[in-house]
N, C-alpha and C positions, 0 to 999 in steps of 0.2 A: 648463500641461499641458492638453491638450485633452478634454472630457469624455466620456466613454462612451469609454471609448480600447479598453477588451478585453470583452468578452464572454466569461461562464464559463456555461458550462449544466451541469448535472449532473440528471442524470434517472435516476430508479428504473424498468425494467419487469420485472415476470416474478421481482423481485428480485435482481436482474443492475444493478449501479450503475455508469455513466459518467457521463466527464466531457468536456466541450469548451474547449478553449480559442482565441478568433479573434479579430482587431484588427480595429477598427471603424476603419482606412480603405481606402482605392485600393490593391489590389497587397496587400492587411494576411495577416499569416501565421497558418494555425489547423494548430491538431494533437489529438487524443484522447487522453486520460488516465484512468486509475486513480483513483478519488478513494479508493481505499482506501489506496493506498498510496504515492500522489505527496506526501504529506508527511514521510513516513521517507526517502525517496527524496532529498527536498529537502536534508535533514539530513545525506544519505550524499555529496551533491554537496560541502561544505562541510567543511574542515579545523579542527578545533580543538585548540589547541596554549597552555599555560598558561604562556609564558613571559614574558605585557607585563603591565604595572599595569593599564594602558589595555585593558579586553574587547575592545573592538571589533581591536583589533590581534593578535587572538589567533585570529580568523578569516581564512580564507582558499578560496577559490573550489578547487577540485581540479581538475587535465587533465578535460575530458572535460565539464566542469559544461553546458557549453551545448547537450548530449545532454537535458539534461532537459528539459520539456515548457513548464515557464513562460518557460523563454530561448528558445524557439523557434528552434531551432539558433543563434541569436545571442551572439557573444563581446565581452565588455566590452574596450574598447579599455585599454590600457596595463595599472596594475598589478591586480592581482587579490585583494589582500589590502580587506578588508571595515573595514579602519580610513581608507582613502584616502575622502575626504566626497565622491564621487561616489556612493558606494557606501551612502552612511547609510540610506538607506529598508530596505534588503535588509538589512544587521547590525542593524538594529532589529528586522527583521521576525523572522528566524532565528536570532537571540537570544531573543526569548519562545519563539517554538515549541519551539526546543528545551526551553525549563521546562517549557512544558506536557505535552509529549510525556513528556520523562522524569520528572518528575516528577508526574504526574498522570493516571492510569490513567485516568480519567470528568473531563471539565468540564461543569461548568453554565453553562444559557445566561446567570445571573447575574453569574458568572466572565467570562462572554464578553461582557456587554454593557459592565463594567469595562473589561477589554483594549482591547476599540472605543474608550473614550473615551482611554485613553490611551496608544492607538499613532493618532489621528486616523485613524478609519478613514473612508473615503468612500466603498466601496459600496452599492449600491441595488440590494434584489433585488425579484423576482415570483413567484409562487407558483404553480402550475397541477398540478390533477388530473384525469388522463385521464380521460372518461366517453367515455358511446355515442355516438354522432353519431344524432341522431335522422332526417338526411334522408339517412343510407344507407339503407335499406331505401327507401327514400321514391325516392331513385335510382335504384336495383335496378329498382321495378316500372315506373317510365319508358320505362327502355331496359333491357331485362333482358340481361345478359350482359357489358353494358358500364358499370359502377358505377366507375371507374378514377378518375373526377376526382372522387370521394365518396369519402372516405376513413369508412374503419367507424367508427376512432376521433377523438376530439377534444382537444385540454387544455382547458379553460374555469380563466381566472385562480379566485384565490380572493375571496370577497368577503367586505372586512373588518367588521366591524361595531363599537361600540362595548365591548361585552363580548367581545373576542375574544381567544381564548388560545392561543397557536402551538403550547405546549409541550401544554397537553392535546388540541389537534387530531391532533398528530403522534402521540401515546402510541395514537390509536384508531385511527390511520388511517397509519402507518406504512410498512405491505405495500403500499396502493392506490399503485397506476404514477403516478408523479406525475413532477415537472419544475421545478427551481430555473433561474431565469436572472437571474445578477449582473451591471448594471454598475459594470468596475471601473476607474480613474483611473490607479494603479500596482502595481508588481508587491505590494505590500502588499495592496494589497486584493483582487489574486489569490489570495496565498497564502490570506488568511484569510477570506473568501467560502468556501474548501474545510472550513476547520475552522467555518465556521459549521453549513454543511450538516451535518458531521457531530456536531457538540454536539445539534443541535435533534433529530438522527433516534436519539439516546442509542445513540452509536458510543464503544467506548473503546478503548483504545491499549494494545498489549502489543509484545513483541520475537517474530517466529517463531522456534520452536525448533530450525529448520533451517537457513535462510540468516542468520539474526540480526537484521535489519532491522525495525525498527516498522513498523506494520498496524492499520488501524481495524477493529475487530472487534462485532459487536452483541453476545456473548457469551464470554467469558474460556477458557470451553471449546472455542475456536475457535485452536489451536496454532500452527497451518502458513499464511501469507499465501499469495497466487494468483500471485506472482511467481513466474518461471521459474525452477528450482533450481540453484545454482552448479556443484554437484558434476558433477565429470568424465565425461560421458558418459550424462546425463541431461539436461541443459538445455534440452531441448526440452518437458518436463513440468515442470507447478507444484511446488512444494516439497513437499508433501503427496504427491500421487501417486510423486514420485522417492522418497520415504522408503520408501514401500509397495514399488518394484521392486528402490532398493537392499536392503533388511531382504531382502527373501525372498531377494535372490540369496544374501547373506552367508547365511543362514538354510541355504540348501542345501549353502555352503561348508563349516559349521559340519558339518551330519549326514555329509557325506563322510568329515570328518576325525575325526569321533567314531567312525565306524564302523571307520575303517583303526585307529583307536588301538585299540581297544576286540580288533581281532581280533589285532594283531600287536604293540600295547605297551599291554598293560590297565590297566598301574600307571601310564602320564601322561593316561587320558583323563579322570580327573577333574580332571587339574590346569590343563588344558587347558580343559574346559569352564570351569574358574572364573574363569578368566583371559577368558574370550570372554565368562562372565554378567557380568564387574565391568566392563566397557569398556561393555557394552551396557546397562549401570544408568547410564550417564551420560549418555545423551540421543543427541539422533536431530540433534546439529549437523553441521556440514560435516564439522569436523577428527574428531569421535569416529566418526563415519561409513567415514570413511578411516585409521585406528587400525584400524577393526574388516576394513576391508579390508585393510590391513596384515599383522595377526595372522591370518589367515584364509592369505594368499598363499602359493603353492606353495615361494618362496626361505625364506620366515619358518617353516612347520612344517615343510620337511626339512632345516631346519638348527637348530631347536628342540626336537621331535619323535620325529622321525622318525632323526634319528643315532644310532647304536650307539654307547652309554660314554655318554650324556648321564643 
C-alpha cells in the first residue's frame, strides 16, 4: 500500500468543526464531512446481526454504505458481508468503534493510545493554529486596496518541545481556530484519525434524542446532533430546530382541541390532555413525535373525542 494514500483535515474555526477527506493521487477522490457525526454515521452504514460464532460474520455493509464519505461513493466489489478477509481492516476497525461509541460516553487519550497499538494504526498527524499573518497589514500599506495574495490569516505548525503536553495545550486552548492534517495509509486510519481528533479536543458521545444516531458532543447537555431531521416534512432543518417547529405545531393542535373540548365536551378535556402530557413525557423521538401527531389528527379526535355516545 502506498504511503500518504488519504488526506484527512479537520479544522476548528469560529467553533464550527469540519472535515476533509482527499486521495493523494492523479484523478484521487475528496469529499467533506462532519466530524461530529461521520462516526455514528459510520455505525448506521453497517448491519449487525447476532446470529455466527465468528463476529466478524455478523457484520454486514447496508444498500446505500458507499453514500458515506470514507467510501467516497465507491462499492466494494463482490460480497458485502465484513467476515469475507477482503474486508478485515474495516471489521476490525467498526468492531472497536462500535465498543467505544457504545459503550463509552468519554475516551482517554490513554485509552486511545492503547487502541493505536492494537489495531496497528499508521497515521501521522500535524498540528496547526491559526494566527495573524504579520505581513497582511504589511501588504495592505504596499498596494493599498489590493491585499488579495496576503491572506490576514495563517496556520503556523505547532512546535514540539521536550516537555510537551497535547492534552494540556488542548484543555487551554481548545476554542483557538486551529487545524488537524492526518496522513492516512487505510480506511483504518481514516476512521480513527476522526476519533483522535475528537478524544484529544474532550468530545464524548451520546445517541440524539430525536433521530437516534450517535454524535460527538463537548457537553452531555447538548441533546439534538446537527443532522438533518428524519421526520416527515422537516428534513430540511437539523433535528433540534425540527423539534422546535414540530412541538409548537402539535402545541397549537393541542390548544385547538383543548378549546373545542373544553366548550362542547368539558368532561373528556382533561382526559384528553392527559393522554397528549403522557405521549409528550416520552421524548422528542421520531416515532413519539408522530404518536403525538397521531393523537392530535383531525380522523383520531373526531372519532375519539368528538363522537356523541363515546
Amino acid at each position: 500500500m502506498r504511503k500518504h494514500k488519504c488526506l484527512v483535515t479537520i479544522a476548528n474555526e469560529g467553533n464550527i468543526v469540519r472535515g476533509n477527506l482527499r486521495e493523494l493521487r492523479s484523478n484521487g477522490k475528496q469529499t467533506d464531512f462532519d466530524p461530529l457525526t461521520v462516526l455514528g454515521d459510520l455505525l448506521n452504514a453497517v448491519t449487525y446481526t447476532a446470529t455466527s460464532s465468528h463476529p466478524q460474520d455478523n457484520y454486514s455493509l447496508k444498500e446505500g454504505y458507499s453514500q458515506h464519505p470514507f467510501f467516497l461513493g465507491r462499492k466494494y466489489r463482490g460480497d458485502t458481508n465484513l467476515g469475507d478477509y477482503r474486508h478485515r481492516p474495516l471489521f476490525v476497525a467498526v468492531n472497536e468503534l462500535n465498543e467505544v461509541i457504545s459503550n463509552n460516553i468519554h475516551f482517554s487519550m490513554s485509552e486511545f493510545e492503547i487502541l493505536k497499538q492494537f489495531l496497528s494504526l499508521n497515521f501521522v498527524y500535524q498540528i496547526e493554529f491559526r494566527e495573524a499573518n504579520p505581513f497582511f497589514e504589511l501588504g495592505y500599506a504596499i498596494n493599498p486596496g489590493n491585499n488579495k495574495a496576503v491572506q490576514e490569516y495563517q496556520y503556523v505548525p505547532v512546535q514540539y518541545t521536550y516537555n510537551y503536553d497535547m492534552e494540556l495545550m488542548f484543555g487551554d486552548n481548545s476554542d483557538t481556530p486551529h487545524r488537524f492534517t492526518y496522513n492516512c495509509f487505510e480506511i483504518k486510519d481514516v476512521i480513527f484519525s476522526v476519533l483522535h481528533y475528537l478524544t484529544l479536543l474532550d468530545y464524548k458521545f451520546r445517541k440524539c434524542e430525536h433521530c437516534g444516531n450517535y454524535f460527538a458532543t463537548k457537553t452531555l447537555k447538548t441533546i439534538y446532533c446537527n443532522r438533518n431531521s428524519p421526520y416527515t416534512g422537516y428534513e430540511h432543518l437539523p433535528c433540534g430546530e425540527a423539534v422546535d417547529h414540530i412541538m409548537t405545531s402539535l402545541m397549537k393542535r393541542r390548544h385547538s382541541i383543548k378549546t373545542y373540548l373544553y366548550n362542547n365536551y368539558s368532561d373528556r378535556a382533561s382526559d384528553f390532555l392527559y393522554e397528549f402530557s403522557e405521549q409528550k413525557r416520552l421524548g422528542r423521538s421520531v416515532s413519539n413525535l408522530e404518536m403525538l401527531e397521531h393523537i392530535t389528527s383531525k380522523e383520531y379526535v373526531k372519532q375519539k373525542w368528538y363522537k356523541q355516545g363515546n
